[in-house]
MILODREN-600701 format. One line per 4 residues: number of its first residue (from 1); for each residue x, y, z of N, C-alpha, C. Coordinates in pm, 1 decimal. Layout:
NUM> X Y Z X Y Z X Y Z ~ ...
REM end
This chain:
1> 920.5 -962.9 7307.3 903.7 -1092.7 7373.0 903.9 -1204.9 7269.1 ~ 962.3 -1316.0 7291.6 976.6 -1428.4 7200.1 852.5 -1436.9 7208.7 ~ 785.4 -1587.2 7128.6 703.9 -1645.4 7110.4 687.3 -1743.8 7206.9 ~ 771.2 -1831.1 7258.1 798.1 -1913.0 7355.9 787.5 -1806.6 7536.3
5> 814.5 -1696.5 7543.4 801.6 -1676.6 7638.1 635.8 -1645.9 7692.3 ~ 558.3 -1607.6 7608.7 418.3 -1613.7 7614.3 349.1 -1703.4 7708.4 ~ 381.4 -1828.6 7717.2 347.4 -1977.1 7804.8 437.6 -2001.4 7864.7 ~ 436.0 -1877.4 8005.9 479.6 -1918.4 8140.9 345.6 -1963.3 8259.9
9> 387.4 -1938.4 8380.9 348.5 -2001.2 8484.4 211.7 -1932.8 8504.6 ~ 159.3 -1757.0 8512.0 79.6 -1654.0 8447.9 -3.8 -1746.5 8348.1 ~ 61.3 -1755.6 8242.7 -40.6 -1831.0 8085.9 -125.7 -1913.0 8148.8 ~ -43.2 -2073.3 8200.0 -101.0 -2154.3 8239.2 -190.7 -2133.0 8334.1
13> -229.0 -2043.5 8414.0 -330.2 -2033.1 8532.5 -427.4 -1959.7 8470.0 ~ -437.7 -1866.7 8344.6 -541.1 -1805.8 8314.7 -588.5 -1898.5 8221.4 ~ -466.5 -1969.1 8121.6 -551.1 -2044.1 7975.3 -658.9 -2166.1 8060.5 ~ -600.7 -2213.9 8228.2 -724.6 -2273.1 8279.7 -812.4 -2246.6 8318.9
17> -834.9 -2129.8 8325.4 -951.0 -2056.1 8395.5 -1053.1 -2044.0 8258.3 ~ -993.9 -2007.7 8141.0 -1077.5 -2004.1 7967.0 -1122.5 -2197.2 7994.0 ~ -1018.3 -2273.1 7993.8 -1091.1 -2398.4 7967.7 -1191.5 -2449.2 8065.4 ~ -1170.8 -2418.3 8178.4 -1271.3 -2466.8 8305.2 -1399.9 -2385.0 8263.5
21> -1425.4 -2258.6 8190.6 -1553.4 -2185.3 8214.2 -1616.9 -2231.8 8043.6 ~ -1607.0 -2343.4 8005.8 -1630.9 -2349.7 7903.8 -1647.4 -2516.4 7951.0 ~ -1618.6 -2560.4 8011.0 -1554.7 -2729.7 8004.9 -1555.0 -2767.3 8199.1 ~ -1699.3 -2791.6 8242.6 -1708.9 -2789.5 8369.2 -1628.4 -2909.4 8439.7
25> -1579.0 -3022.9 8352.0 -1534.6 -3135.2 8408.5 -1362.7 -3082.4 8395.0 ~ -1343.6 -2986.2 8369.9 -1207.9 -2959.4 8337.7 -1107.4 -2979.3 8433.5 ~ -1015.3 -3092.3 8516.6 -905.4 -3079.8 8617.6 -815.4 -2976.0 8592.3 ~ -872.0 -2844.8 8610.0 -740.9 -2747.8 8640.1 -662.6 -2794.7 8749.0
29> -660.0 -2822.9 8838.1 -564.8 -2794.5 8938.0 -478.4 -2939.4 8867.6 ~ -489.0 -3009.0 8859.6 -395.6 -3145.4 8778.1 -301.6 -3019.3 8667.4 ~ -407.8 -2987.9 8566.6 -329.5 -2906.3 8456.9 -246.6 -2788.9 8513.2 ~ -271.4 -2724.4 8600.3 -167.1 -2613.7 8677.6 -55.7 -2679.2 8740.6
33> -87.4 -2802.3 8822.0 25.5 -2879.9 8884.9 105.1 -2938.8 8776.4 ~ 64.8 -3008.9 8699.7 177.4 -3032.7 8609.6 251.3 -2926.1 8548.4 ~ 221.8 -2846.5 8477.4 316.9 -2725.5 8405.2 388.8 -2610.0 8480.0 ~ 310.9 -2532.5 8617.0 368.7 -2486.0 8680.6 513.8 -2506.2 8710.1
37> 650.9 -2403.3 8649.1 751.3 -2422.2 8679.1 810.1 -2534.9 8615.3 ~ 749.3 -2578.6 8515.2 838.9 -2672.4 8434.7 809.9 -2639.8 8290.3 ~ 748.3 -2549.8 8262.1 809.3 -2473.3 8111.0 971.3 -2395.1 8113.8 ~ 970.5 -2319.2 8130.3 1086.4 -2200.1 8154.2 1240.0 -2231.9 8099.7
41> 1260.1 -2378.8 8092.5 1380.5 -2436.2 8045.6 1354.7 -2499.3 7894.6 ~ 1245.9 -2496.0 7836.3 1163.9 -2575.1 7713.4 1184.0 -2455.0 7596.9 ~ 1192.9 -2445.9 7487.5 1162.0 -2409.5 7359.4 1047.6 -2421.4 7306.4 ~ 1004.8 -2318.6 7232.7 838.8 -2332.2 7184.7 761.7 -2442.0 7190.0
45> 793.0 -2513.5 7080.1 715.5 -2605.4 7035.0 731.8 -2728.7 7208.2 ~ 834.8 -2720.2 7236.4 816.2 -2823.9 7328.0 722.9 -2796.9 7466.7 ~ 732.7 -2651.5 7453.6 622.7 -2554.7 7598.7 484.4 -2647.7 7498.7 ~ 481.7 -2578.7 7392.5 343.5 -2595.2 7336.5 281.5 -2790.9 7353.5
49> 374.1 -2867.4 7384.1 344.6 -2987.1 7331.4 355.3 -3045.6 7460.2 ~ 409.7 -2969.9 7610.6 364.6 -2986.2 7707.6 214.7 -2938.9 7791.8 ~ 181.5 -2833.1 7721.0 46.4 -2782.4 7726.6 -19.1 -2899.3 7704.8 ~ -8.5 -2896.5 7557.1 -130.1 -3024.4 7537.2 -133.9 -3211.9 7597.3
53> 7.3 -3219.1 7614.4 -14.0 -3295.5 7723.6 -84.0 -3316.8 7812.8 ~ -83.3 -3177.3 7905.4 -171.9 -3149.7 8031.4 -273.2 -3159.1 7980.2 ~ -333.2 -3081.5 7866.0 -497.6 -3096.5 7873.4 -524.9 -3214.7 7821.4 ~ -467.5 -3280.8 7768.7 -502.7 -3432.2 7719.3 -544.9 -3504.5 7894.4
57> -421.0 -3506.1 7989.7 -454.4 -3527.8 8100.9 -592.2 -3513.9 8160.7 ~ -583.6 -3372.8 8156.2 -692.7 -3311.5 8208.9 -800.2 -3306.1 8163.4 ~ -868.8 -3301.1 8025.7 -983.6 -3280.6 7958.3 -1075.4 -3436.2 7960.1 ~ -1174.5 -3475.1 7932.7 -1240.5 -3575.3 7890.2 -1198.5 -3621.8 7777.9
61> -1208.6 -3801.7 7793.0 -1165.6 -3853.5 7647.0 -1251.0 -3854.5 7557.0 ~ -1285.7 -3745.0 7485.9 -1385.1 -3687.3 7412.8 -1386.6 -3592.3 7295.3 ~ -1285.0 -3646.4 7201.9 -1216.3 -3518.1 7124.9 -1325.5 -3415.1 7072.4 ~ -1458.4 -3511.2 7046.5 -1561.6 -3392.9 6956.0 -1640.6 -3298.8 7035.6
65> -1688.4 -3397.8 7201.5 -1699.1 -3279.7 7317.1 -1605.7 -3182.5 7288.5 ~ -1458.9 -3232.6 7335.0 -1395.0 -3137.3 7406.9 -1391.4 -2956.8 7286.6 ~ -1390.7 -2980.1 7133.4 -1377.2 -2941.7 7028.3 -1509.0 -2818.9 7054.4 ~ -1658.2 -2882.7 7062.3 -1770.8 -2844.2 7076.6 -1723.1 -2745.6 7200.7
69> -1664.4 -2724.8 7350.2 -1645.6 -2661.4 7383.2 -1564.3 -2543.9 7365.2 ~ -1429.4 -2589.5 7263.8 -1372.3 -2464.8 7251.2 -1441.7 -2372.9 7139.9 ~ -1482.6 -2428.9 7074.8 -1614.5 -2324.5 7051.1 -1656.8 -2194.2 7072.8 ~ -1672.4 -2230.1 7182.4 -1753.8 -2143.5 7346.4 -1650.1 -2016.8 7369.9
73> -1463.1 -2036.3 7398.3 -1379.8 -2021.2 7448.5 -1278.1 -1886.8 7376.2 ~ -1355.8 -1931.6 7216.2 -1266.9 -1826.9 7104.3 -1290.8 -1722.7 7130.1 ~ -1358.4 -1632.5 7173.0 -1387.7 -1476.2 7165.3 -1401.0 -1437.6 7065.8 ~ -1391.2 -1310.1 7022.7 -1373.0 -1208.3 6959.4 -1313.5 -1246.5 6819.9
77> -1376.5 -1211.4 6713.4 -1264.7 -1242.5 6558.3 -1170.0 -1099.8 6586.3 ~ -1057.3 -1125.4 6529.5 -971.6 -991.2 6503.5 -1002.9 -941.1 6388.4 ~ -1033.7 -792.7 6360.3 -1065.8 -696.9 6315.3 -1026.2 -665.4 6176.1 ~ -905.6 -730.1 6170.3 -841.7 -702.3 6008.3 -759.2 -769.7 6028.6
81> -649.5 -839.8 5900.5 -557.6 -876.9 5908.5 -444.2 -868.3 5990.8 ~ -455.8 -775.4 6060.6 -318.1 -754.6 6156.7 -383.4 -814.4 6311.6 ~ -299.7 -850.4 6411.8 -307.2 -886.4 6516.7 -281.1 -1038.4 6568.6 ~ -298.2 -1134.6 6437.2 -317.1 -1261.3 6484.3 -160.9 -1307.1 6594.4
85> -57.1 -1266.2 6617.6 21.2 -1312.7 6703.4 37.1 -1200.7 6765.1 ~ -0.1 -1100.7 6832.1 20.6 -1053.7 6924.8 -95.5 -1045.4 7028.6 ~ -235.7 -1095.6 6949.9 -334.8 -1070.7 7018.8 -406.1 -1266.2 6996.1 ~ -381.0 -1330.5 6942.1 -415.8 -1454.7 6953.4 -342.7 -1573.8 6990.4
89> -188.6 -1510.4 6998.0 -99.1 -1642.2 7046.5 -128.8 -1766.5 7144.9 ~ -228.2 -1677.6 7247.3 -301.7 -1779.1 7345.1 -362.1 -1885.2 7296.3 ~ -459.6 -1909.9 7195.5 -477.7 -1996.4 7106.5 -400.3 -2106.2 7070.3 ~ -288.6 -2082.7 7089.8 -218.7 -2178.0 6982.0 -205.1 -2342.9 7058.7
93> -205.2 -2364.9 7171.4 -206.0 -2475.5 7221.0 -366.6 -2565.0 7175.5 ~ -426.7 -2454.3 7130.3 -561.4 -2547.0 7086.7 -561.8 -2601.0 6972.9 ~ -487.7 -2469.7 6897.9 -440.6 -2528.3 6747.0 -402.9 -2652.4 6773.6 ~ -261.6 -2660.4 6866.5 -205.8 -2734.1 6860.8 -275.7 -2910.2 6896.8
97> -380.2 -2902.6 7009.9 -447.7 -2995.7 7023.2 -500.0 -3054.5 6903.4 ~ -564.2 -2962.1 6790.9 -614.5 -2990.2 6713.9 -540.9 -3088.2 6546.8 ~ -413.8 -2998.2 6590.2 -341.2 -3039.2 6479.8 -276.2 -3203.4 6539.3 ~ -264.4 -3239.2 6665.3 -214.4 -3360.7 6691.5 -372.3 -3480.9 6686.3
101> -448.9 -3443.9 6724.3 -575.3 -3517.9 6717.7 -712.6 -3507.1 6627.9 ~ -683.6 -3436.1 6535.7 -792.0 -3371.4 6474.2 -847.0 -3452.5 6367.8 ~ -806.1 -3576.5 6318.7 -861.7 -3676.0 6243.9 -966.7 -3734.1 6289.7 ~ -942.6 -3773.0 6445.3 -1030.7 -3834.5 6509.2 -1207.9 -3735.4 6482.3
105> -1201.4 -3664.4 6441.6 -1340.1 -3624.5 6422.3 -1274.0 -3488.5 6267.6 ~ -1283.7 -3528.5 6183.3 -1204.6 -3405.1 6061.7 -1298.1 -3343.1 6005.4 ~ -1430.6 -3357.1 6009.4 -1525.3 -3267.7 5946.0 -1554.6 -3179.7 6021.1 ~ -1578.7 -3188.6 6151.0 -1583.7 -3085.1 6292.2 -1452.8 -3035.1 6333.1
109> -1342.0 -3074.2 6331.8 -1219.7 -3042.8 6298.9 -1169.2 -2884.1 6190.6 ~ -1226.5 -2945.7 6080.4 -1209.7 -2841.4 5952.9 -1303.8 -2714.0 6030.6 ~ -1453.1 -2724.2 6022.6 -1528.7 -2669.7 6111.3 -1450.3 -2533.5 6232.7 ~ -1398.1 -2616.9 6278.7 -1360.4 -2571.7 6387.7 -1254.3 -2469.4 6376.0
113> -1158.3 -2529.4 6242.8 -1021.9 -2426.0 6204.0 -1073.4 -2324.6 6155.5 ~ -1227.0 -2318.1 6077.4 -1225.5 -2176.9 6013.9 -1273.9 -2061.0 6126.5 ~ -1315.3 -2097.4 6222.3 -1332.2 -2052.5 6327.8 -1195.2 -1976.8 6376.5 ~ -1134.4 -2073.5 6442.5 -992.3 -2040.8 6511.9 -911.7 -1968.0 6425.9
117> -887.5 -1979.8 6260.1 -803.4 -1888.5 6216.0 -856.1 -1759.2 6207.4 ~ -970.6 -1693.2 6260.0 -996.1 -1569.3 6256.7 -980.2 -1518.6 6369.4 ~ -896.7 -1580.9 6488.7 -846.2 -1569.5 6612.9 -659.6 -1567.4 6608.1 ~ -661.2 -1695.6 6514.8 -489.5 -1745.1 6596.9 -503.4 -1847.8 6419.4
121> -405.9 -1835.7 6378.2 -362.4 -1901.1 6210.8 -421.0 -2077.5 6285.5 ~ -458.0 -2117.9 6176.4 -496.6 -2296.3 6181.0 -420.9 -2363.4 6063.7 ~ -323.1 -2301.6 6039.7 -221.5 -2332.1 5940.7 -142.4 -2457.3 5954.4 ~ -128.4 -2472.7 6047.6 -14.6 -2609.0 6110.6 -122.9 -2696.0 6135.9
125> -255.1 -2703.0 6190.3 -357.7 -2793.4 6233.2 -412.1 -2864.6 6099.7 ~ -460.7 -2759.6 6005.7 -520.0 -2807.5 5870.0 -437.6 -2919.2 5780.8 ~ -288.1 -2889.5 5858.2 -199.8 -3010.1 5721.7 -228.6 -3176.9 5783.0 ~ -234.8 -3180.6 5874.0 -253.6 -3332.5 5904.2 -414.9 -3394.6 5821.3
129> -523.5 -3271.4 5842.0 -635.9 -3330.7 5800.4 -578.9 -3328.5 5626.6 ~ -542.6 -3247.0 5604.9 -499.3 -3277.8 5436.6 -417.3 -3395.3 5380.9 ~ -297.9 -3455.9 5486.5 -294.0 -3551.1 5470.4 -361.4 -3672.0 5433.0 ~ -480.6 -3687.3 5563.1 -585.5 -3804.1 5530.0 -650.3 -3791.4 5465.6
133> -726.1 -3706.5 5416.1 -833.5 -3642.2 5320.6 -835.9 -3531.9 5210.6 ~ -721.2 -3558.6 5138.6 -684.2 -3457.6 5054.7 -770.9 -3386.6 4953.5 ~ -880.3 -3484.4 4913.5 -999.4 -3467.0 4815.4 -1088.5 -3311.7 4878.8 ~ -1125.4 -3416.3 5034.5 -1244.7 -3356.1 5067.3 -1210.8 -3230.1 5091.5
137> -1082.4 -3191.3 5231.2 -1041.7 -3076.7 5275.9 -1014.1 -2980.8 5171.7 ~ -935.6 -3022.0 5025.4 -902.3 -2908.2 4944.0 -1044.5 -2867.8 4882.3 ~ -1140.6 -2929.7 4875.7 -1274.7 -2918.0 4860.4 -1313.2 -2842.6 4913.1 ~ -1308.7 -2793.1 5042.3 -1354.2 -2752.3 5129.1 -1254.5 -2611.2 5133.3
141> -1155.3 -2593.4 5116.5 -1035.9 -2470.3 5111.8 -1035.7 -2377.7 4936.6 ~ -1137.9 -2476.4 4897.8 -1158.9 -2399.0 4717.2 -1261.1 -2319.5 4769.4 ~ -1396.8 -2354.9 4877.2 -1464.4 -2259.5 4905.6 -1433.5 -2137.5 5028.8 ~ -1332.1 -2155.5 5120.8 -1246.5 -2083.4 5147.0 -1218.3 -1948.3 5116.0
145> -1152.2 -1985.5 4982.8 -1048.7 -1874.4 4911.0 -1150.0 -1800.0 4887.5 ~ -1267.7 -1821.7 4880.9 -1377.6 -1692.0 4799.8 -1447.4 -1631.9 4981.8 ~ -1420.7 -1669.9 5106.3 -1440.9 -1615.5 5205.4 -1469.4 -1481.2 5225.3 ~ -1521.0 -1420.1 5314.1 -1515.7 -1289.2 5304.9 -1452.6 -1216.5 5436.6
149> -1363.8 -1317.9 5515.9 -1302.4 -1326.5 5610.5 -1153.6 -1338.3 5566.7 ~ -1073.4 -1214.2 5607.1 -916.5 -1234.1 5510.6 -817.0 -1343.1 5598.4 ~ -853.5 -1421.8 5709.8 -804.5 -1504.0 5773.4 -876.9 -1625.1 5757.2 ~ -975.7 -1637.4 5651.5 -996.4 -1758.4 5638.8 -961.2 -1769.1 5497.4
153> -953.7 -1677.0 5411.4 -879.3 -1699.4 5280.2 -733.4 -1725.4 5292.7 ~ -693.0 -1638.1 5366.9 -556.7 -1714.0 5378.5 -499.8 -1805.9 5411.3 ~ -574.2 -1893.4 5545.6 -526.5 -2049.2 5558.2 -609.7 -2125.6 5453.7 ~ -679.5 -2074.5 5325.3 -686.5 -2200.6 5270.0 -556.3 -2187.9 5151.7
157> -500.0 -2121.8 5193.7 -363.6 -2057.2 5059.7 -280.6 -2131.8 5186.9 ~ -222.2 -2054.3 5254.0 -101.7 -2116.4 5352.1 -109.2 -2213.8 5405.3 ~ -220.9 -2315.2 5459.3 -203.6 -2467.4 5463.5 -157.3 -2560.6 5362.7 ~ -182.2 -2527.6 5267.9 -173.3 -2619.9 5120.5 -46.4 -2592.1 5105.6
161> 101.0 -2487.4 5139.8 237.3 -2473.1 5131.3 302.1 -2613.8 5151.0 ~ 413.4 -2612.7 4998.0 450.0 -2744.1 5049.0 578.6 -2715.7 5141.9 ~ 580.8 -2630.6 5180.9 728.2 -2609.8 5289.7 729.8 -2530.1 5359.3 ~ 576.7 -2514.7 5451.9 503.4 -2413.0 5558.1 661.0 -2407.7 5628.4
165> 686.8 -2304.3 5697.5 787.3 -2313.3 5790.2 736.4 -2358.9 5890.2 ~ 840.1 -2415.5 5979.7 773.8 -2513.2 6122.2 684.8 -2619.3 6105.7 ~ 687.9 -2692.3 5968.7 606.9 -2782.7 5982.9 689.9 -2855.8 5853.6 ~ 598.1 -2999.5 5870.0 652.4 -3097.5 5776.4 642.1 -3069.7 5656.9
169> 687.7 -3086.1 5557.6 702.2 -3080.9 5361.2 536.8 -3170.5 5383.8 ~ 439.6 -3146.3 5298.6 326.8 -3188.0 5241.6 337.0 -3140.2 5123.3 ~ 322.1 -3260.1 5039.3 284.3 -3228.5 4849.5 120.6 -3260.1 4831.3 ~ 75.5 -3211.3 4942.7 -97.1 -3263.1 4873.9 -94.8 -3178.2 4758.0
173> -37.2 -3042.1 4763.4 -36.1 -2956.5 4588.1 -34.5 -3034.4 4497.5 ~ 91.1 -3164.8 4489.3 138.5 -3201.0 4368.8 14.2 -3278.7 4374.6 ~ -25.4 -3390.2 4478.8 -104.1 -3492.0 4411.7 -243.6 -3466.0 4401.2 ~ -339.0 -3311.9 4403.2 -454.5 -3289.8 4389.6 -426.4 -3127.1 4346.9
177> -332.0 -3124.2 4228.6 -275.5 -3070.6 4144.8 -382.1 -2938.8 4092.4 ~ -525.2 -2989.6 4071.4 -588.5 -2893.0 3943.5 -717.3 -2806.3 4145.6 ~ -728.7 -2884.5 4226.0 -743.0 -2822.1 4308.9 -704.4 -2718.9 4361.0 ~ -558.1 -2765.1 4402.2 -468.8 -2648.4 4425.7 -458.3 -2498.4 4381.2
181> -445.9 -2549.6 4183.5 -492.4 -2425.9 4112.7 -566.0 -2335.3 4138.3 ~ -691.4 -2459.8 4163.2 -842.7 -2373.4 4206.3 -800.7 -2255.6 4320.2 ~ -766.3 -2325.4 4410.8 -713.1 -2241.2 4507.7 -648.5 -2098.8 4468.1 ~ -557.1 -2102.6 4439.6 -448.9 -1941.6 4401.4 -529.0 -1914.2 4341.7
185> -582.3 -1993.2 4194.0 -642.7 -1891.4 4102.2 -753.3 -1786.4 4160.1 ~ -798.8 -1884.4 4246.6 -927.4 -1744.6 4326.7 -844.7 -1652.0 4396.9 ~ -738.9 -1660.0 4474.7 -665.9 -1593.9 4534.6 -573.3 -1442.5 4449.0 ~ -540.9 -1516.8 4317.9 -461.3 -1426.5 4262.5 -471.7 -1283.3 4226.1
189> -590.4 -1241.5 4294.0 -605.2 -1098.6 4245.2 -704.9 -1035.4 4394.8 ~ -639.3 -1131.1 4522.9 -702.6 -1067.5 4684.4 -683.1 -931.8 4698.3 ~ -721.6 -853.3 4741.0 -711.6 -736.4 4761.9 -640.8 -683.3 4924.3 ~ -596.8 -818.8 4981.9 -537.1 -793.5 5104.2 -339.0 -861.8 5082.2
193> -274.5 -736.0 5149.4 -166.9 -815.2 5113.7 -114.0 -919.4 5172.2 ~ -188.8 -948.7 5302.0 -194.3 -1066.1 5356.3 -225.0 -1202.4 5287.1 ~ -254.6 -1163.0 5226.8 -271.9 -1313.2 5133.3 -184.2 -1324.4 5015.4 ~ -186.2 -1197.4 4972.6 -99.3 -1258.5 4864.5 40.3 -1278.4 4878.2
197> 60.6 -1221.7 4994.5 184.7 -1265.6 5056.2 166.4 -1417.2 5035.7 ~ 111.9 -1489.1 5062.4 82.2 -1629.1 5112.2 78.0 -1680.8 4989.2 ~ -0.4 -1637.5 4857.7 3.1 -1664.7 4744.7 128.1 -1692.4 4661.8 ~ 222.9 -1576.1 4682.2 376.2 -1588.1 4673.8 421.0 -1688.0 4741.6
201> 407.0 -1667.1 4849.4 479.4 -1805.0 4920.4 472.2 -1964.4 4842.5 ~ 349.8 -1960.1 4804.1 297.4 -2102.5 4771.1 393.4 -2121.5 4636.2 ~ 373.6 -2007.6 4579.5 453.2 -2033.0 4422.7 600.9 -2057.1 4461.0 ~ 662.5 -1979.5 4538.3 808.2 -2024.1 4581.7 843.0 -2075.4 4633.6
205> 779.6 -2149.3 4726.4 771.6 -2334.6 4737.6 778.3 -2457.3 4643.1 ~ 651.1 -2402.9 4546.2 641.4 -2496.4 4443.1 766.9 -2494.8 4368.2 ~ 843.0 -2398.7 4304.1 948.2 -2331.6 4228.3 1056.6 -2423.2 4294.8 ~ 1086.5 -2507.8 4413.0 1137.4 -2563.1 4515.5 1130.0 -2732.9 4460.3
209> 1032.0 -2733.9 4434.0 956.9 -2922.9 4450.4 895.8 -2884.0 4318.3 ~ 885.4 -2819.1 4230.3 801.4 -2847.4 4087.1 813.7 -2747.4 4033.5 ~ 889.2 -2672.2 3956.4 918.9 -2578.7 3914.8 793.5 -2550.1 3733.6 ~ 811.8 -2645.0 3722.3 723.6 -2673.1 3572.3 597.1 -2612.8 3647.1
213> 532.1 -2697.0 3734.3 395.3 -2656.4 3747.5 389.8 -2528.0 3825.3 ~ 502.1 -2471.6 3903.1 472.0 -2283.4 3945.6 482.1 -2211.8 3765.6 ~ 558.3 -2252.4 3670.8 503.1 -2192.3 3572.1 426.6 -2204.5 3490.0 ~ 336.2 -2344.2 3500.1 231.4 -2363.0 3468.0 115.4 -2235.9 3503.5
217> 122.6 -2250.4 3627.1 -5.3 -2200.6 3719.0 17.2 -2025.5 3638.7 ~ 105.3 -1980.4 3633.7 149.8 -1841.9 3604.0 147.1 -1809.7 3472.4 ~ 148.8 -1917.2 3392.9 127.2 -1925.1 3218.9 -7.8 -1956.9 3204.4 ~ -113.7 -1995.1 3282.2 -236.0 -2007.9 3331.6 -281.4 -1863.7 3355.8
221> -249.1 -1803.7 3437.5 -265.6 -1679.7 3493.6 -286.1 -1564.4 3354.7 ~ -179.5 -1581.5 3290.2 -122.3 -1471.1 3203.3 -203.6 -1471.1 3072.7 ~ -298.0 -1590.7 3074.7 -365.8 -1635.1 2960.5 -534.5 -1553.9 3042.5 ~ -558.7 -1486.1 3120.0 -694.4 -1418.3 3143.5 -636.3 -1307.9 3119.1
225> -529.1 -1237.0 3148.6 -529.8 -1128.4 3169.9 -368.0 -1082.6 3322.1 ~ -342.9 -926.8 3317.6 -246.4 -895.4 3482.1 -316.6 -846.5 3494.3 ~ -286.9 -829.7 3641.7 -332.6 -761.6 3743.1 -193.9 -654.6 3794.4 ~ -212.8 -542.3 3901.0 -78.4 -519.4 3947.9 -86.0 -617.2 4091.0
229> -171.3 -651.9 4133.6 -200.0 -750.8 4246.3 -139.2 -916.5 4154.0 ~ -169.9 -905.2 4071.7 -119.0 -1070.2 4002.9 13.6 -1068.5 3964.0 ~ 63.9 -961.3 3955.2 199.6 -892.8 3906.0 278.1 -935.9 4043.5 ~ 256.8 -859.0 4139.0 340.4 -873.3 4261.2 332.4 -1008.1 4306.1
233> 218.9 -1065.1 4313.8 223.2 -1194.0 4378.0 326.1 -1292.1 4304.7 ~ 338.5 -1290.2 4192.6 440.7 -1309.9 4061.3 591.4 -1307.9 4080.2 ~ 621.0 -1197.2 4144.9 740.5 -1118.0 4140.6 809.6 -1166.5 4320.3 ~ 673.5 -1169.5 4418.5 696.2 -1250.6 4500.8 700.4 -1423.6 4492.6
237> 652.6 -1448.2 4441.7 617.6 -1614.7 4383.2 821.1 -1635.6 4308.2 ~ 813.5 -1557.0 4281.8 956.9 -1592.1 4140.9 1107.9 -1544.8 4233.8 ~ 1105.8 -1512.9 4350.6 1217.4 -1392.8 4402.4 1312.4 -1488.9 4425.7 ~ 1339.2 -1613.7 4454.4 1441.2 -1707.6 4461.9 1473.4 -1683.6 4278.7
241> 1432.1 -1768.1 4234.9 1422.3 -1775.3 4071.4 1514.0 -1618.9 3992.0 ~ 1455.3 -1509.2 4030.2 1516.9 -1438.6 3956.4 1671.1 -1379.3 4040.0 ~ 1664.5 -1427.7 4200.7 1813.7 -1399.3 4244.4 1942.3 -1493.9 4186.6 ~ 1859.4 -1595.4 4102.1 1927.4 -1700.0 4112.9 1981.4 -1695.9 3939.0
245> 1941.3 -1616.9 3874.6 1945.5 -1576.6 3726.5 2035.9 -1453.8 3734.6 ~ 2004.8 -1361.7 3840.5 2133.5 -1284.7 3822.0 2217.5 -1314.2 3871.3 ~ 2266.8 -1402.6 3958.2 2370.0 -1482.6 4003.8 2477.9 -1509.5 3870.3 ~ 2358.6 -1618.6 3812.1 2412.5 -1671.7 3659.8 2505.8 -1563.8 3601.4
249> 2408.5 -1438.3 3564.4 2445.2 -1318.4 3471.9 2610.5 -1279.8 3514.1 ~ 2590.9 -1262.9 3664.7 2729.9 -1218.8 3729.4 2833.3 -1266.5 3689.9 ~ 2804.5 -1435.6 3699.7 2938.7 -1516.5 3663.1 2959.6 -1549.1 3574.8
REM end
């Protein structure tokens, strides 16, 4: 099943039944009447951005209420690294609420993502607050990385990407530079490969938009000591870079 097919006509009647038992002023029947039968022709992001439409409709103009309730609404953390899109996709329209309005209250906001990414990734929500507040939030994602939750170490690694897929280019890396560091460097030797997947990622992004400072960070690295965990993340971090050297060699 795609990702987009998840939020049909089914979704919408149960994800109101989660917001009404959490959120007594909640207009379901407004939020069912609008979406009913007018997803089905839409593409992800645009299903997803009609959702939140509706509950914007529907909810109280109350972003830090409405926030304080979903709360209530998350269930269950998932168990280990595996599951977050097959078992949290439902989530994601909250993300998504969050990531379009989430300034309006960003300390309860942040709050709120470390919550939700141990449900459904807060990866796409966290970059807008990093935008406005680049100091505080990476502040707040340095204590993160030392989590003991492998879904909250990892969105403080995969928000900070400057070329998350599905989302806009953010250089908060470049301009709160020795933060960032902070970041991987705690990361560089996770013991889940879920993250260091993410760890790689970040370096082969950077390698993209700043190539000096991904070998900074790695000439940094190499000056404590390897790891075979600091090794791979390395080897993932560099895999554009070294396809692109034997390219050279070839020709």
């Amino acid at each position: 099943m795609k990702h987009k097919d998840h939020y049909n006509d089914e979704y919408i009647f149960r994800f109101s039944q989660k917001i009404l038992s959490v959120m007594p002023d909640f207009d379901e029947k407004n939020f069912c009447h609008s979406l009913t039968g007018r997803l089905e022709d839409k593409e992800l992001f645009a299903r997803l951005d009609c959702i939140v439409d509706a509950m914007q409709e529907s909810m109280p103009d109350d972003y830090s209420k409405n926030i304080q309730a979903f709360f209530n609404m998350l269930g269950p953390e998932l168990e280990g690294p595996d599951g977050m899109y097959n078992l949290g996709w439902w989530l994601w329209p909250v993300g998504r609420y969050v990531e379009r309005c989430g300034n309006e209250d960003w300390v309860l906001s942040l709050s709120f993502l470390r919550e939700l990414t141990k449900r459904f990734t807060g990866e796409f929500a966290v970059r807008p607050l990093l935008r406005e507040h680049p100091k505080e939030v990476m502040d707040e994602l340095i204590k993160w990385a030392s989590d003991e939750n492998v879904h909250v170490r990892r969105l403080a690694s995969e928000g900070v990407r400057t070329r998350l897929p599905w989302s806009q280019k953010l250089l908060v890396a470049l301009d709160e530079f020795e933060r960032y560091i902070a970041i991987l460097t705690k990361l560089k030797d996770d013991p889940e490969r879920f993250v260091q997947k993410s760890v790689g990622n970040n370096l082969n992004d950077l390698y993209k938009d700043a190539p000096e400072k991904a070998d900074f960070i790695i000439s940094q690295w190499e000056k404590t000591g390897k790891s075979k965990v600091q090794d791979w993340i390395i080897k993932h971090g560099r895999r554009n870079q070294d396809k692109h050297s034997k390219n050279l060699n070839v020709n």
